[in-house]
C-alpha positions as CSV (number, residue, x, y, z in Angstrom):
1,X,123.8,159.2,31.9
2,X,121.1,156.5,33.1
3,X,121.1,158.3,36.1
4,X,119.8,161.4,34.2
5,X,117.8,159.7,31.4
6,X,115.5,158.2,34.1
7,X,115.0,161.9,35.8
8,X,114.3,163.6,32.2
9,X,113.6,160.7,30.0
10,X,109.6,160.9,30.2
11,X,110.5,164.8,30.1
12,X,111.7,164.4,26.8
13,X,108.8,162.0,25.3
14,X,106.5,164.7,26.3
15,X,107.7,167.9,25.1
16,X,108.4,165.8,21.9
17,X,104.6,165.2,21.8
18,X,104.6,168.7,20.7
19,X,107.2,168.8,18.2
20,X,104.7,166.4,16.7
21,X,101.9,168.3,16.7
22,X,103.9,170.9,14.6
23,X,103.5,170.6,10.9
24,X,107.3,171.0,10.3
25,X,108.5,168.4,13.0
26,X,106.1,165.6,13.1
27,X,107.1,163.4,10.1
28,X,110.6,164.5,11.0
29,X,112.3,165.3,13.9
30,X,109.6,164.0,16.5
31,X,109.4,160.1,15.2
32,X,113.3,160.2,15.5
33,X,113.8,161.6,19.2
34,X,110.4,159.2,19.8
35,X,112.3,155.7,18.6
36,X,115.1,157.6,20.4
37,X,113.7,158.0,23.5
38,X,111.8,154.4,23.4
39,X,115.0,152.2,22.8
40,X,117.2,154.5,25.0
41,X,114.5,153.7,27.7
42,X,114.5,150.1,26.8
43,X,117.8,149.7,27.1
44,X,118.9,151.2,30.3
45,X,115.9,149.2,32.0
46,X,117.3,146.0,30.6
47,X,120.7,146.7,32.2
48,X,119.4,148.0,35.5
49,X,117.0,145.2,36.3
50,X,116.7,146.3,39.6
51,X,114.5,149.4,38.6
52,X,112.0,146.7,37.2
53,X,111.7,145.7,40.7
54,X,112.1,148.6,42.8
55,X,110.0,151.0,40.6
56,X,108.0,149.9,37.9
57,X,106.7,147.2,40.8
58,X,106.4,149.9,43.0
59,X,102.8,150.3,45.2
60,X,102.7,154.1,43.8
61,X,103.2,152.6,39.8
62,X,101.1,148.8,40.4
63,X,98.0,150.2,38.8
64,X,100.1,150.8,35.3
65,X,101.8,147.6,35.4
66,X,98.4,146.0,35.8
67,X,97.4,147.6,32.4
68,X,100.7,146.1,31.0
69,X,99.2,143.3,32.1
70,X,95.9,143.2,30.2
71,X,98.0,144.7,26.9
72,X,100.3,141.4,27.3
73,X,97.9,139.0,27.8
74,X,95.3,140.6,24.9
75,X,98.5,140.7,22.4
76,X,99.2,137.2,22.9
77,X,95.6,135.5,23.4
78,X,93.6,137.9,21.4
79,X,95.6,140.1,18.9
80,X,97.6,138.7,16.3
81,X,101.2,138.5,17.2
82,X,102.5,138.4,13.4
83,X,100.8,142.6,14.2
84,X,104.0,144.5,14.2
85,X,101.8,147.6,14.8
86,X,100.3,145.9,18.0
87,X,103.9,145.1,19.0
88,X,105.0,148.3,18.7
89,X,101.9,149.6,20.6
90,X,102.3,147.1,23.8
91,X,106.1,148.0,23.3
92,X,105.7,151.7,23.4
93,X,103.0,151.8,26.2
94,X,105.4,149.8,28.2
95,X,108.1,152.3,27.8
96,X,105.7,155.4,28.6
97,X,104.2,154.1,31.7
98,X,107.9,152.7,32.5
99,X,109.3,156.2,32.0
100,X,106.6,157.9,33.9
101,X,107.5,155.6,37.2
102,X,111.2,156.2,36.6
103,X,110.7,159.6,36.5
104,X,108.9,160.1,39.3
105,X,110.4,158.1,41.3
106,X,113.8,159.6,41.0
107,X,112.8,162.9,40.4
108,X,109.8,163.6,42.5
109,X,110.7,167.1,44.2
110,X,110.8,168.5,40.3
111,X,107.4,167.8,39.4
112,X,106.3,169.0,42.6
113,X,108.0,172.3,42.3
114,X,109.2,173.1,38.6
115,X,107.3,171.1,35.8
116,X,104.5,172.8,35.3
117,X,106.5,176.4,35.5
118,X,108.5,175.0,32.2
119,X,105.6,173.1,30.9
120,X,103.9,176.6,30.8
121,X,106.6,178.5,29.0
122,X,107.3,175.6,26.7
123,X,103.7,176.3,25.6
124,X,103.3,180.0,25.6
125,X,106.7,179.9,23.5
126,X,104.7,177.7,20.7
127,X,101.9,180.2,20.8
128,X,104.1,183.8,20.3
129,X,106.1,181.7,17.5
130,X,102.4,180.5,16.0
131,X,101.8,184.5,16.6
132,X,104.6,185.5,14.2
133,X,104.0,183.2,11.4
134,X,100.1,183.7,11.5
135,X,99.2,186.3,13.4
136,X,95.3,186.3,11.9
137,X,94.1,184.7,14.9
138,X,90.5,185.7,14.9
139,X,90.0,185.4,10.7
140,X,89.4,181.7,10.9
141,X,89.7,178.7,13.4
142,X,93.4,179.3,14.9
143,X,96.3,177.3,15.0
144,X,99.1,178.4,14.9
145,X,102.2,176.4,13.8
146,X,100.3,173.2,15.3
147,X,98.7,171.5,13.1
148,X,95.0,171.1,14.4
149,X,93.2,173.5,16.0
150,X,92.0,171.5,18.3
151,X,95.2,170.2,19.6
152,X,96.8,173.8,19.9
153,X,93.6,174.4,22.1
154,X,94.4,171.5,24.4
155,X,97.8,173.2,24.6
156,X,96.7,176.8,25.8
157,X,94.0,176.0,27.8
158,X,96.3,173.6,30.3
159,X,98.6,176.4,30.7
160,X,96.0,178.9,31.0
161,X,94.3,176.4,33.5
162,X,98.0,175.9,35.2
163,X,98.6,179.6,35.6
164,X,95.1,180.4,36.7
165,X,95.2,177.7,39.3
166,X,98.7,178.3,41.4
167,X,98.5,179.6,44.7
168,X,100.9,182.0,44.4
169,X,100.4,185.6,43.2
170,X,100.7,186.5,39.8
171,X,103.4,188.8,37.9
172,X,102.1,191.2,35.7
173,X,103.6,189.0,32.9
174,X,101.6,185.8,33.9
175,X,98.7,188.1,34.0
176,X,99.4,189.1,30.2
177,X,100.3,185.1,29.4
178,X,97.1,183.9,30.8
179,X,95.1,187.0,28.8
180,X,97.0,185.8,25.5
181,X,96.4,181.8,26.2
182,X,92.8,182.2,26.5
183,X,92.3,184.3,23.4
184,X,94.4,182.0,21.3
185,X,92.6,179.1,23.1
186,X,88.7,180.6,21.9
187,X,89.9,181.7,19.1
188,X,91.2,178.2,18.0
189,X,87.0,176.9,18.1
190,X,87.1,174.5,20.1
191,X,84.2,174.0,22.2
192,X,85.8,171.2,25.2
193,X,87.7,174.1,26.5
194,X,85.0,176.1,27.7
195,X,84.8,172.6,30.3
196,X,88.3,173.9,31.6
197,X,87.3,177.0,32.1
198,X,84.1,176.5,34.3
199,X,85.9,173.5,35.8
200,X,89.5,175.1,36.8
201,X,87.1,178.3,38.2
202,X,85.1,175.6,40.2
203,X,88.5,174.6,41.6
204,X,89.6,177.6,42.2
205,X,86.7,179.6,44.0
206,X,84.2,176.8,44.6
207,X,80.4,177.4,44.4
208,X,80.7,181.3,45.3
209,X,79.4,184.1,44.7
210,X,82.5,185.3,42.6
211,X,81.8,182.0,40.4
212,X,77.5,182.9,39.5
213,X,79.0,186.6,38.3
214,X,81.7,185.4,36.2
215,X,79.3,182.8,35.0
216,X,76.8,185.3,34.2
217,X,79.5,187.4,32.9
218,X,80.0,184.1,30.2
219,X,76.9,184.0,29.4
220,X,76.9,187.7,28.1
221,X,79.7,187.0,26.5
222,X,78.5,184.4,24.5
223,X,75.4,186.2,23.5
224,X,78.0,189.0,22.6
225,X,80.4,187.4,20.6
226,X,77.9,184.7,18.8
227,X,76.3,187.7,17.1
228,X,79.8,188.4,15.3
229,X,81.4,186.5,12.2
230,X,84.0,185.0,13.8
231,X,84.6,181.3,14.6
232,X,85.7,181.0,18.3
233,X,84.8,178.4,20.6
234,X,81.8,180.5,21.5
235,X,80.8,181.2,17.7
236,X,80.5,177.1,17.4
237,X,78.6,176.5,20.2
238,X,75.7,179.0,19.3
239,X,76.1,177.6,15.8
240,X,76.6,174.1,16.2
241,X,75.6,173.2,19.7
242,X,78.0,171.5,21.7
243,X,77.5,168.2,20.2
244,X,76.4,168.7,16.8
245,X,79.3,166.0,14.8
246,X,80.1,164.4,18.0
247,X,76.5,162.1,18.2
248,X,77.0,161.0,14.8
249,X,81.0,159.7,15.4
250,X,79.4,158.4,18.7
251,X,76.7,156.6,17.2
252,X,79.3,155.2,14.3
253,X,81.9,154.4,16.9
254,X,78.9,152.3,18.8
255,X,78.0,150.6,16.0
256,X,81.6,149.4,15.0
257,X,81.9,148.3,18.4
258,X,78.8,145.5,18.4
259,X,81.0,144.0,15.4
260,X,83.4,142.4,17.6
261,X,81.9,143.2,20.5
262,X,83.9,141.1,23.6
263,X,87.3,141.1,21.8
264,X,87.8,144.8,20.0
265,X,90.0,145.0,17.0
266,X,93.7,144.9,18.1
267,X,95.6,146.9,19.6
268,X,96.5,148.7,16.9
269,X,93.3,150.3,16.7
270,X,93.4,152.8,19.3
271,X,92.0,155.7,17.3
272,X,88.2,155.0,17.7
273,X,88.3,154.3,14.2
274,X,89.4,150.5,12.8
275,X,91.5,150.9,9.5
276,X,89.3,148.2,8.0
277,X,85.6,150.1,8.0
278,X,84.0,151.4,5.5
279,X,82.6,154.7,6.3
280,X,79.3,155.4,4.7
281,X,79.3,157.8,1.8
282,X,77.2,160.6,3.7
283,X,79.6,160.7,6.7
284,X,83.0,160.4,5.2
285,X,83.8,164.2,5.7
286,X,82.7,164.3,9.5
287,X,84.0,160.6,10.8
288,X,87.5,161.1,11.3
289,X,87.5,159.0,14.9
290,X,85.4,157.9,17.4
291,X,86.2,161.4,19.4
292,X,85.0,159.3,22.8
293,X,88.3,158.1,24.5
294,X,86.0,155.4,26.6
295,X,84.5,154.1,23.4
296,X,88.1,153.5,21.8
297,X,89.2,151.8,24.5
298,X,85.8,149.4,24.4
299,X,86.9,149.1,20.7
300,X,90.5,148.8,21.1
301,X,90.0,145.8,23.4
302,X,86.3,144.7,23.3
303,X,84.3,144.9,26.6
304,X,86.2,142.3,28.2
305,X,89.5,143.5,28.5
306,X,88.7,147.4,27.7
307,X,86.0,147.3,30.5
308,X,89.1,145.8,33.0
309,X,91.2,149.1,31.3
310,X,88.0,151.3,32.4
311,X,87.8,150.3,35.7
312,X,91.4,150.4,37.0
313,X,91.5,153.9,35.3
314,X,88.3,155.2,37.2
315,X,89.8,152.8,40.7
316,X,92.8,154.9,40.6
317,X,91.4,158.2,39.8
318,X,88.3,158.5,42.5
319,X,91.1,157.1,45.0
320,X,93.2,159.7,44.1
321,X,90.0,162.7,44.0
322,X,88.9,161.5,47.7
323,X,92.0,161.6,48.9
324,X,93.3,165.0,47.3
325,X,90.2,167.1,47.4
326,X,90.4,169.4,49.7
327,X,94.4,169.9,49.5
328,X,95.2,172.9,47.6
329,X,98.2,174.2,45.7
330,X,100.5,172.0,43.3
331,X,98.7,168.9,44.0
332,X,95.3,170.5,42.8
333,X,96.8,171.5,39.4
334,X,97.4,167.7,39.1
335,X,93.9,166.5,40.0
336,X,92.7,169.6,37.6
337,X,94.4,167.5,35.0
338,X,92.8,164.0,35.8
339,X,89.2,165.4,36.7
340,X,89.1,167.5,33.1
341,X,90.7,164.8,31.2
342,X,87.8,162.4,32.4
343,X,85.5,164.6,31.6
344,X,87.0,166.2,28.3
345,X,87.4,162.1,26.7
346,X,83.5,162.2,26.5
347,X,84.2,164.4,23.3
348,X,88.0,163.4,22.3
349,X,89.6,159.9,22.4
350,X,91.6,160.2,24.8
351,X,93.6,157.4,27.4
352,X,94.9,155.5,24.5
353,X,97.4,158.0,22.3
354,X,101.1,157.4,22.2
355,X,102.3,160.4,21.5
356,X,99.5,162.6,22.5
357,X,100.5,165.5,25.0
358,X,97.2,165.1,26.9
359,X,97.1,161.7,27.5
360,X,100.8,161.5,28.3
361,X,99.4,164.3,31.2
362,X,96.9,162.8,32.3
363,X,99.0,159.1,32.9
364,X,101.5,161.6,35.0
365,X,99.1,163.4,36.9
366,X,97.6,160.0,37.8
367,X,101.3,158.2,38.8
368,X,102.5,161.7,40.4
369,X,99.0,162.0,42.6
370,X,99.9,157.9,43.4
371,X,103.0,158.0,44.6
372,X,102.3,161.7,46.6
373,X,99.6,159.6,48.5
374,X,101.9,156.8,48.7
375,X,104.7,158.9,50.3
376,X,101.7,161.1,52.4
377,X,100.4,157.4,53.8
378,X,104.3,156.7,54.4
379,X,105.6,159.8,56.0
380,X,107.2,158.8,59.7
C-alpha cells in the first residue's frame, strides 16, 4: 500500500485538481480526497523516514526542499504562527513537492512513457461530458462542466499542446481529439492560449517556413472570425486587446505590494489578492486577483523571501531549458510545460496554487526534467 501510494499518490492530487474545478465536485468530493491524499502522504513519510533522506533530499528534488526552506523559516520569523491558514499552506506545499519526488522517484519509467497518454484522455473525457450537458459552445464564453472558462481552457489547450507535440504519428482519432480540444479551447475566450499555440508550433517546427504560413494563416483567421458575434479567444483579443483588465489588476497588485513591501502578507495570501484590501469602488467587478503569478509570489512573501522563491524557480528552469533543448520527444512535452507556464504567469497567478492543475504541472515537469538530467549526468 505505501509502496503504491508513493507511485500514484501525486497522481491522485492531480487529477483531483480537476474534480475541483467542476462545479459539482469542488466543495465536495475534491476537499475530501485532497485532506485524504495530504494526511495519507503525511503519514506514510513519517513511518518511512528513510524516504525523507533518500528522496525528498535527493540532488534531482534539492531545489524543492530549498523552497520548504524559505516557507519554514517565513512561517516562523515572519508570518504569524497562531495562522492556521499559513499552517495549512506550508503543510500542504510540503506534501505536494514531497509527493512529486516520491513519485518520481519510484515511478519514473511511467511519466516517461504513460502520463501524459492518461492525462490526455482524462481531459478530453471532461470536455465530451461538458459537451453533453452544454453543448452551446460557441453561444457564449465555454465551459463546460468546469467552472471558469478560463480554467477549462488551461485544460484543453495542454492536451491539445500534448497531442500536437508527440513524435509519434497520429490515429485518426487523435487527429479528431486535437480538432475538438482546440475548438473548445477558443471557444472558451481565453486569450493566454493563443501563447500555446504559437509556442508548442515553435517547438514543434522551429522558425520554418511551415511556421510564417500557418502564422499567416492565424492572422486570417483572426480577421475572419473577429468580424462575427461570437466570443472566442480571438473575438477578445480584437475587442479587448490582449491586456485590456490585466494592466489595471497589475497595477493594483503593484500597489498592494509597496504596502509591505520586504515582508509580503503571509502565506496565506497566495492569490495576488490579500483578504484585508479594500478594492476601490470603480474596480471591484474587474479585480478578482493579481492574475501575475510573479507578483503573488513578491506579495505572498515580500521581496526578500519571494525574490529567493523567484530565483531558484528561474535557476532550475534555464538549467533544465539549456540542457533539454535540442532533445526531442517526451522530454520536450515536459519543457513545453515549464517554458509556457513561465510565460503564461505574466497574465495568471500562477507557481503558488495548491490545488491548481497547472501549477501542480508545471512543479512536475520541473522535478521530472531534474531528475532525467540527474539520471542522464549519472548513466555508467
Amino acid at each position: 500500500m505505501i509502496r503504491w501510494f508513493y507511485k500514484y499518490g501525486f497522481l491522485l492530487m492531480l487529477f483531483n485538481t480537476i474534480l475541483y474545478s467542476i462545479n459539482q465536485t469542488k466543495d465536495t468530493v475534491a476537499p475530501f480526497l485532497f485532506y485524504l491524499i495530504m494526511g495519507l502522504g503525511l503519514l506514510f513519510v513519517l513511518v518511512n523516514p528513510s524516504q525523507i533522506r533518500g528522496v525528498l533530499f535527493h540532488k534531482s528534488f534539492s531545489f524543492l526542499m530549498a523552497l520548504n526552506f524559505i516557507n519554514l523559516v517565513y512561517y516562523l520569523f515572519f508570518d504569524s504562527i497562531s495562522n492556521f491558514q499559513s499552517l495549512e499552506y506550508l503543510m500542504a506545499r510540503f506534501m505536494s513537492f514531497a509527493l512529486i519526488s516520491l513519485s518520481i522517484y519510484h515511478n519514473f519509467q511511467y511519466y516517461k512513457n504513460n502520463f501524459f497518454p492518461l492525462l490526455i484522455k482524462i481531459i478530453f473525457f471532461v470536455v465530451i461530458v461538458g459537451l453533453f450537458i452544454d453543448p452551446f459552445i460557441l453561444s457564449a464564453r465555454y465551459y463546460g462542466i468546469i467552472w471558469n472558462p478560463n480554467m477549462l481552457a488551461s485544460l484543453t489547450i495542454l492536451a491539445f499542446s500534448f497531442l500536437f507535440l508527440k513524435n509519434e504519428k497520429k490515429s485518426n482519432f487523435e487527429i479528431f481529439m486535437m480538432l475538438l480540444l482546440i475548438i473548445v479551447t477558443l471557444s472558451t475566450g481565453s486569450r493566454s492560449v493563443l501563447i500555446a499555440v504559437v509556442l508548442s508550433f515553435v517547438m514543434k517546427y522551429g522558425f520554418t517556413i511551415r511556421n510564417i504560413l500557418y502564422s499567416i494563416m492565424l492572422i486570417i483567421s483572426i480577421i475572419l472570425i473577429s468580424n462575427t458575434n461570437l466570443d472566442t479567444s480571438f473575438n477578445r483579443i480584437s475587442s479587448q486587446g490582449i491586456f485590456n483588465d490585466r494592466t489595471e489588476q497589475f497595477y493594483f497588485a503593484v500597489d498592494n505590494l509597496k504596502q509591505k513591501l520586504f515582508v509580503g502578507y503571509g502565506l496565506d495570501e497566495y492569490s495576488g489578492l490579500p483578504k484585508d484590501i479594500e478594492i476601490p469602488e470603480e474596480l471591484e467587478n474587474l479585480i478578482i486577483g493579481a492574475h501575475n503569478g510573479y507578483l503573488s509570489i513578491l506579495i505572498q512573501y515580500g521581496i526578500l523571501f519571494g525574490g529567493l522563491v523567484v530565483l531558484i524557480m528561474f535557476r532550475k528552469s534555464l538549467q533544465i531549458i539549456q540542457f533539454f533543448k535540442n532533445i526531442s520527444g517526451i522530454y520536450n512535452i515536459y519543457l513545453f510545460v515549464i517554458i509556457y507556464t513561465l510565460i503564461a504567469a505574466n497574465f495568471e497567478s500562477l507557481f503558488t496554487g495548491i490545488n491548481e492543475f497547472h501549477t501542480l504541472l508545471f512543479w512536475l515537469s520541473l522535478s521530472f526534467l531534474s531528475h532525467a538530467k540527474f539520471l542522464s549526468n549519472h548513466e555508467i
